[in-house]
Biotite code that builds the C-alpha atoms (Angstrom):
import biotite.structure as struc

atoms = struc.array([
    struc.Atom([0.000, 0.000, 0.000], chain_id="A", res_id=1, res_name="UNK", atom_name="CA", element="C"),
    struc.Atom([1.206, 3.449, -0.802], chain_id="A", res_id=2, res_name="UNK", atom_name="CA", element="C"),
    struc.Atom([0.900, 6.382, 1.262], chain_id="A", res_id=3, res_name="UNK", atom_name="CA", element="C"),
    struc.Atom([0.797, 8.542, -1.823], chain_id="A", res_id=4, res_name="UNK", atom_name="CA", element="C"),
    struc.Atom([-2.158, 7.143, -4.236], chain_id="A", res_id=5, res_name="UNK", atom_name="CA", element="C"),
    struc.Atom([-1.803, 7.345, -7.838], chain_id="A", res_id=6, res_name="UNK", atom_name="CA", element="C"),
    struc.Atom([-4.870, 9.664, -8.066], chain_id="A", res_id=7, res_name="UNK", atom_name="CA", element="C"),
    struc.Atom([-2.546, 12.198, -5.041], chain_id="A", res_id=8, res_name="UNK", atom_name="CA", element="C"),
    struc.Atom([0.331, 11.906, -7.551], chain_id="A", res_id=9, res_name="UNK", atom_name="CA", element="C"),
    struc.Atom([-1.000, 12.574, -10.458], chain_id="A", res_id=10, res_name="UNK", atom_name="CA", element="C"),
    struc.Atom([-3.047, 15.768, -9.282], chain_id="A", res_id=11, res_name="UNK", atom_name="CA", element="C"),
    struc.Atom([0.968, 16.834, -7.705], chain_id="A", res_id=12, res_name="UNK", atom_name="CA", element="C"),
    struc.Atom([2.350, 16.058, -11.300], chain_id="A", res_id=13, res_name="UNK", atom_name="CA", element="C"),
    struc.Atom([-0.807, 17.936, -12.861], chain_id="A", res_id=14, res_name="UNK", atom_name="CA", element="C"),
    struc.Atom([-1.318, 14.789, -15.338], chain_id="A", res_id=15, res_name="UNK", atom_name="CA", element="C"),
    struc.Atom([-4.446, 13.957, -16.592], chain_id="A", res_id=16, res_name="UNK", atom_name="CA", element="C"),
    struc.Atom([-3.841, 11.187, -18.991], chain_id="A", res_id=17, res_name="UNK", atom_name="CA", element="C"),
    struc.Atom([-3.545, 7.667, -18.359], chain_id="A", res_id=18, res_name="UNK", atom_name="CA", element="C"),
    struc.Atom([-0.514, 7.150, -20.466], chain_id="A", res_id=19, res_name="UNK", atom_name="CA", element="C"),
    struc.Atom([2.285, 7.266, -17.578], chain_id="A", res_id=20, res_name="UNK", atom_name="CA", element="C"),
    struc.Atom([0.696, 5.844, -15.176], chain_id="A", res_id=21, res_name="UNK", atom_name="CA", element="C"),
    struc.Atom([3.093, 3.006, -14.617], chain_id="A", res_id=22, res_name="UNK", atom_name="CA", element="C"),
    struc.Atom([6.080, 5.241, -14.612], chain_id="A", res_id=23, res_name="UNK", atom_name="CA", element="C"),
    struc.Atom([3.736, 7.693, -11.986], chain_id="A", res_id=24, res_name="UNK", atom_name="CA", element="C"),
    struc.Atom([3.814, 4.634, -9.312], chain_id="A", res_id=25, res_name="UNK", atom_name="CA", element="C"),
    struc.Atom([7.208, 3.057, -10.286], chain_id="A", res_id=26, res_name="UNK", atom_name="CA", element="C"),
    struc.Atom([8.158, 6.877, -9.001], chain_id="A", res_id=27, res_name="UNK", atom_name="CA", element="C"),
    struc.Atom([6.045, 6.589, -6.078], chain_id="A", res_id=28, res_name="UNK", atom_name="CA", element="C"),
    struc.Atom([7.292, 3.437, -5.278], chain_id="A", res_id=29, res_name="UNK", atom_name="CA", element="C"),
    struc.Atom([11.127, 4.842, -5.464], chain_id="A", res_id=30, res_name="UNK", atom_name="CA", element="C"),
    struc.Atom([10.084, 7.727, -3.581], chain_id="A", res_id=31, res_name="UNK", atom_name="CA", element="C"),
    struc.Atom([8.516, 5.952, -0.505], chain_id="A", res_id=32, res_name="UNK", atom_name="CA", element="C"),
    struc.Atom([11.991, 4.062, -0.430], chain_id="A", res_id=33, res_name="UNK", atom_name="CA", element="C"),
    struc.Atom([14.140, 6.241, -0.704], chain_id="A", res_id=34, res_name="UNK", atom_name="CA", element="C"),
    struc.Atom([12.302, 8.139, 1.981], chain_id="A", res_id=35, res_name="UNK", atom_name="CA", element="C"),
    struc.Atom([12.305, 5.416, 4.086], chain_id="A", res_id=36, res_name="UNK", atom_name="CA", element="C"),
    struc.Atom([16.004, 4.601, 4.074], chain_id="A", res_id=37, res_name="UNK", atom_name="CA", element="C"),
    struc.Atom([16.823, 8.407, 4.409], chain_id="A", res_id=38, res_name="UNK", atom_name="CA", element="C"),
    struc.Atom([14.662, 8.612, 7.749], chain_id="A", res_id=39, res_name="UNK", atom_name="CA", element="C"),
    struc.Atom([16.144, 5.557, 8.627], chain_id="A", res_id=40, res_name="UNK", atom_name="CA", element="C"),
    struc.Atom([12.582, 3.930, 8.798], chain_id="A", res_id=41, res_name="UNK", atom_name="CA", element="C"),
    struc.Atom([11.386, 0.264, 7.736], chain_id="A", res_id=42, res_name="UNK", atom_name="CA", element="C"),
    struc.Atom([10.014, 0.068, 4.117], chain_id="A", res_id=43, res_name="UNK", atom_name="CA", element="C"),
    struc.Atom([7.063, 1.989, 4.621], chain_id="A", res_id=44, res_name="UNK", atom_name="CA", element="C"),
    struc.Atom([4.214, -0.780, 4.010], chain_id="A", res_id=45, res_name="UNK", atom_name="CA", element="C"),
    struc.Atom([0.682, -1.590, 5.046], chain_id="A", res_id=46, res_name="UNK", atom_name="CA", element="C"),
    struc.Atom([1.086, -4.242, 7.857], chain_id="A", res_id=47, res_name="UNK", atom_name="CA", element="C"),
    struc.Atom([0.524, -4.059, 11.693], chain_id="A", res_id=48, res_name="UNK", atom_name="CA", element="C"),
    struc.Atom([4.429, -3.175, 12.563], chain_id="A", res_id=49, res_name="UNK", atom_name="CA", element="C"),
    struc.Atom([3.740, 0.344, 10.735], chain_id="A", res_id=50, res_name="UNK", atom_name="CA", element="C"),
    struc.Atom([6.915, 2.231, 11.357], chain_id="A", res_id=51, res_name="UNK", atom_name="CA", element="C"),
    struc.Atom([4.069, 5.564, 11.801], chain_id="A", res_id=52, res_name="UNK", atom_name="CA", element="C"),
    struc.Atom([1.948, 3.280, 14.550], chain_id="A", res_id=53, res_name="UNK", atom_name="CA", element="C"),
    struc.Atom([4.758, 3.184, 17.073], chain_id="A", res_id=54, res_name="UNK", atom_name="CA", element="C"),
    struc.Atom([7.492, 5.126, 18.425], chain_id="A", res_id=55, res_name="UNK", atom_name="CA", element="C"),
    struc.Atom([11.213, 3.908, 16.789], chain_id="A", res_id=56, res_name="UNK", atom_name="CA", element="C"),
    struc.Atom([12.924, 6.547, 18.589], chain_id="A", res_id=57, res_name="UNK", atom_name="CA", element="C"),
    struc.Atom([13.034, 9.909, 19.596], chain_id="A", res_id=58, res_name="UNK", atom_name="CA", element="C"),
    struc.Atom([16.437, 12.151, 20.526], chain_id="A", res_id=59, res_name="UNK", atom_name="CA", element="C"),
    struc.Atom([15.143, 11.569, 24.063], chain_id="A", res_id=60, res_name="UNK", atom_name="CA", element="C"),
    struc.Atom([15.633, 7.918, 23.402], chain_id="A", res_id=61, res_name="UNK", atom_name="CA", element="C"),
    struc.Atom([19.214, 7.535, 22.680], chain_id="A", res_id=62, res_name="UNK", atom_name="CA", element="C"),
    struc.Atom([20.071, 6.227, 25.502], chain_id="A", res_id=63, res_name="UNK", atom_name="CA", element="C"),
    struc.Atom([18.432, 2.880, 24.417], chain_id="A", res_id=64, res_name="UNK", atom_name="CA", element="C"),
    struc.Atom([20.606, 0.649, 22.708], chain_id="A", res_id=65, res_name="UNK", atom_name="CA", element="C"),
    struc.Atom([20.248, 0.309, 19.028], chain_id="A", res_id=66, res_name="UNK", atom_name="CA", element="C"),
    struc.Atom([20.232, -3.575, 19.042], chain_id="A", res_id=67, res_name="UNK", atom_name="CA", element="C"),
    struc.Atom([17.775, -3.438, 21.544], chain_id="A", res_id=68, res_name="UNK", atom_name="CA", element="C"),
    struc.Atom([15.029, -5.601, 19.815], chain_id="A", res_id=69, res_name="UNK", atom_name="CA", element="C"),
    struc.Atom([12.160, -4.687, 23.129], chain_id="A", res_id=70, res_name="UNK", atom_name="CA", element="C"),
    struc.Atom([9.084, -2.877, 21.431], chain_id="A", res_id=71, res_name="UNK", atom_name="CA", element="C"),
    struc.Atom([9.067, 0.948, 21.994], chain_id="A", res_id=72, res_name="UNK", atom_name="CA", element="C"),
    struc.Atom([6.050, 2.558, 23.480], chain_id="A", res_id=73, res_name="UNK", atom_name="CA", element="C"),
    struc.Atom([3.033, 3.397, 20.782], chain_id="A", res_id=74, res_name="UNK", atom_name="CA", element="C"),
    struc.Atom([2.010, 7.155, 20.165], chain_id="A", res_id=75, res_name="UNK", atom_name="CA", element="C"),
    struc.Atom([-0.338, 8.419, 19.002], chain_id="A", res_id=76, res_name="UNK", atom_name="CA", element="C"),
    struc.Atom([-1.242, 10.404, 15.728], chain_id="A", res_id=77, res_name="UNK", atom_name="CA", element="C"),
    struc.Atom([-2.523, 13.835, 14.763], chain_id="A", res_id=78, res_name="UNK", atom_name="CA", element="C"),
    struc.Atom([-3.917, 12.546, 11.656], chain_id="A", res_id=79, res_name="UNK", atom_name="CA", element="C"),
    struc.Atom([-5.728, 9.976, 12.247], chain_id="A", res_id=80, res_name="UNK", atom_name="CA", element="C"),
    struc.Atom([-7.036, 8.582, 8.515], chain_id="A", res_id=81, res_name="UNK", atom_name="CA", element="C"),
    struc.Atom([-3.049, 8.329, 7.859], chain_id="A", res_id=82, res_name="UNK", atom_name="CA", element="C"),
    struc.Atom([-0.558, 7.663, 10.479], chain_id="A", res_id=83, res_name="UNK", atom_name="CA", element="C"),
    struc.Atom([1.888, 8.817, 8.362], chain_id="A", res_id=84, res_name="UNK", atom_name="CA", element="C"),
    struc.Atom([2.617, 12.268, 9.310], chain_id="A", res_id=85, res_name="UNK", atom_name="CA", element="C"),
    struc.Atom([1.885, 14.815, 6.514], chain_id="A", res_id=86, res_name="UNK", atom_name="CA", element="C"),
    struc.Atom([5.523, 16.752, 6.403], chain_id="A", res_id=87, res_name="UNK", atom_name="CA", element="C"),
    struc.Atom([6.447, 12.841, 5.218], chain_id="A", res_id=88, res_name="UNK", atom_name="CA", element="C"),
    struc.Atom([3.574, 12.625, 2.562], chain_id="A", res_id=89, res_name="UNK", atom_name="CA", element="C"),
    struc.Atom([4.345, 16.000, 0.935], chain_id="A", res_id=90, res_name="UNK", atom_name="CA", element="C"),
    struc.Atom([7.992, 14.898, 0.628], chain_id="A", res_id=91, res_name="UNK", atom_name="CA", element="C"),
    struc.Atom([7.304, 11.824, -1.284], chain_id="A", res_id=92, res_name="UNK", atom_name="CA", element="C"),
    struc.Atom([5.701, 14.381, -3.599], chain_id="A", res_id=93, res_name="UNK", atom_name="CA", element="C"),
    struc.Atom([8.282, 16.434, -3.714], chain_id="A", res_id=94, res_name="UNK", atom_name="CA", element="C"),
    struc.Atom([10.977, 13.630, -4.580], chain_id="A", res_id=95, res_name="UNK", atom_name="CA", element="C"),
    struc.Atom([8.446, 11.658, -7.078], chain_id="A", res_id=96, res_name="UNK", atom_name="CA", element="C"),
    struc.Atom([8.093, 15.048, -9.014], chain_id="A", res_id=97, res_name="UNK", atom_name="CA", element="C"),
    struc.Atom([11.867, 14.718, -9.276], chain_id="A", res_id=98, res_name="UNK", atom_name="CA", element="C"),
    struc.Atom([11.998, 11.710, -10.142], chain_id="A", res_id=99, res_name="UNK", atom_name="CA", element="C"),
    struc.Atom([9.128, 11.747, -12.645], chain_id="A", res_id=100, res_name="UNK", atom_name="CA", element="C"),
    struc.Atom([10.485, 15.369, -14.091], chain_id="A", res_id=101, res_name="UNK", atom_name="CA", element="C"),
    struc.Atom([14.070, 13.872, -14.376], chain_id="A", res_id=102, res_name="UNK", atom_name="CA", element="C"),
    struc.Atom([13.496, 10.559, -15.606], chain_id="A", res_id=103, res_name="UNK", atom_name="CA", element="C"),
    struc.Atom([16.455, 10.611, -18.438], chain_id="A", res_id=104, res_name="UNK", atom_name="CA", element="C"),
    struc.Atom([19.737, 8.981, -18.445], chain_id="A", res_id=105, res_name="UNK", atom_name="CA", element="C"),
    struc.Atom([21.516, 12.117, -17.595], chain_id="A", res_id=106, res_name="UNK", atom_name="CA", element="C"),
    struc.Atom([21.211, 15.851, -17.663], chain_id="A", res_id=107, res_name="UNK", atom_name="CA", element="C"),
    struc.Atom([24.515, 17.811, -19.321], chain_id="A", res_id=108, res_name="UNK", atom_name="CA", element="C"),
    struc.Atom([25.450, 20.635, -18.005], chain_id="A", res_id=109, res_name="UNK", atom_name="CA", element="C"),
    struc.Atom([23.732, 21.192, -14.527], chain_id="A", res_id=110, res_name="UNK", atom_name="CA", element="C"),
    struc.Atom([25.089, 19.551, -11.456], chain_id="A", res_id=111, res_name="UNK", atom_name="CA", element="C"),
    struc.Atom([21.519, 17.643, -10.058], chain_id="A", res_id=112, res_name="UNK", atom_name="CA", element="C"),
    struc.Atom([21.068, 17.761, -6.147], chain_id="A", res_id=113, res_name="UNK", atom_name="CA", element="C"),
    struc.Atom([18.658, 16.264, -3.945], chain_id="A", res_id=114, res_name="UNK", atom_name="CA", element="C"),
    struc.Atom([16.063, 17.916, -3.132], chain_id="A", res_id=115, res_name="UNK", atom_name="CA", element="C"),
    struc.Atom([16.427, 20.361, -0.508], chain_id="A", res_id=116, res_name="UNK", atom_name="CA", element="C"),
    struc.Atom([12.732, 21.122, 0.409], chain_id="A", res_id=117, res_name="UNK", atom_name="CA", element="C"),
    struc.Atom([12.282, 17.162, 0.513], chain_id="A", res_id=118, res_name="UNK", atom_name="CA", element="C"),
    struc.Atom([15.124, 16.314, 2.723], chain_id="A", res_id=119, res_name="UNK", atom_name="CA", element="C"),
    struc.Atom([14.427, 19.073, 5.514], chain_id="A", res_id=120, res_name="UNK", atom_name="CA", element="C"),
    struc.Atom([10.372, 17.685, 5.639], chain_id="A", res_id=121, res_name="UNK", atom_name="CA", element="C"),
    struc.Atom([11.894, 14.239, 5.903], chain_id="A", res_id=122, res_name="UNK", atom_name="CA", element="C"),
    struc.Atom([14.676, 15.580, 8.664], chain_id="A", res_id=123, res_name="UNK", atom_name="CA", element="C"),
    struc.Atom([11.619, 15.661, 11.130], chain_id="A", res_id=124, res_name="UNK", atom_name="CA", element="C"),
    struc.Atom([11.262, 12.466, 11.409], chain_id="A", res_id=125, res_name="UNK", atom_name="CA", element="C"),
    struc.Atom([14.897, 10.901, 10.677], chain_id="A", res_id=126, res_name="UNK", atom_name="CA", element="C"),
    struc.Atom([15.995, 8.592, 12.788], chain_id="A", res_id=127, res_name="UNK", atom_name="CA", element="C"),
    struc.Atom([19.923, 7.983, 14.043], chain_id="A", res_id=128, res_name="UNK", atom_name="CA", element="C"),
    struc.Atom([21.407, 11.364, 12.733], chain_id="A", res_id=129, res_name="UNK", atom_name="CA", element="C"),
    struc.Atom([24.746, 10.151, 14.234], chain_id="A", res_id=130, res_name="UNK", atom_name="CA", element="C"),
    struc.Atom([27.443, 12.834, 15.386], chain_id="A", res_id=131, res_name="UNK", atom_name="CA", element="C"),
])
C-alpha cells in the first residue's frame, strides 16, 4: 500500500492522462523508499508493525541501545485517517516530481542535487542522525 495514491500523484504532477501511469507509481514506489532509508525507517508498508503506529525513537531515546530488539512505546497520531505524518507525505511528492520530471539517463550541463525542500520535511522524522 502506498501512502501517496496514484490519483494524489498525479493531481501533484498535474497529469491527466492515463498514459504514464506506470512510470507515476514506479516513481512513487522509489520515492517511498528512498524516503524510508533516508529517515532511517522500515520500508514503509501496510502491515501491523507500521513504522508511523509506534514510536522507533526519539532524541530523548538515545540512551536505548540500538540492538535493543524490546518494542518501543506506541504514540499516538494527529492525523488519524493516515498515520503517516503529513511533512512525510508532501515529501514523497516532492521527490516523485523529481523523479518523474528527471526521468532521463543524464542531464549535461547542470550539477543535479537532492532535493532540498524534501530532505528538511523528511529531517523531522529521521531517525539515528549520528554525530
Amino acid at each position: 500500500m502506498s501512502y501517496v495514491t496514484l490519483e494524489q500523484a498525479k493531481a501533484h504532477l498535474l497529469v491527466i492522462h492515463d498514459f504514464d501511469d506506470g512510470i507515476i507509481q514506479d516513481c512513487i514506489d522509489a520515492a517511498e523508499s528512498y524516503a524510508a532509508t533516508y529517515m532511517n525507517r522500515p520500508a514503509i508498508e501496510d502491515n501491523p508493525l507500521n513504522p508511523w503506529k509506534t514510536n522507533q525513537g526519539t532524541i530523548a531515546d538515545w540512551s536505548r541501545p540500538l540492538h535493543d530488539c524490546r518494542p518501543f512505546d506506541p504514540v499516538v497520531s494527529s492525523e488519524p485517517n493516515n498515520p503517516v505524518p503529513a511533512s512525510v507525505v508532501q515529501a514523497i511528492k516532492l521527490i516523485l516530481a523529481d523523479y518523474y520530471e528527471n526521468r532521463t539517463a543524464g542531464i549535461v550541463g547542470t550539477i543535479y542535487t537532492a532535493n532540498p525542500a524534501a530532505e528538511n520535511l523528511l529531517n523531522q522524522q529521521r531517525i539515528g542522525w549520528g554525530i
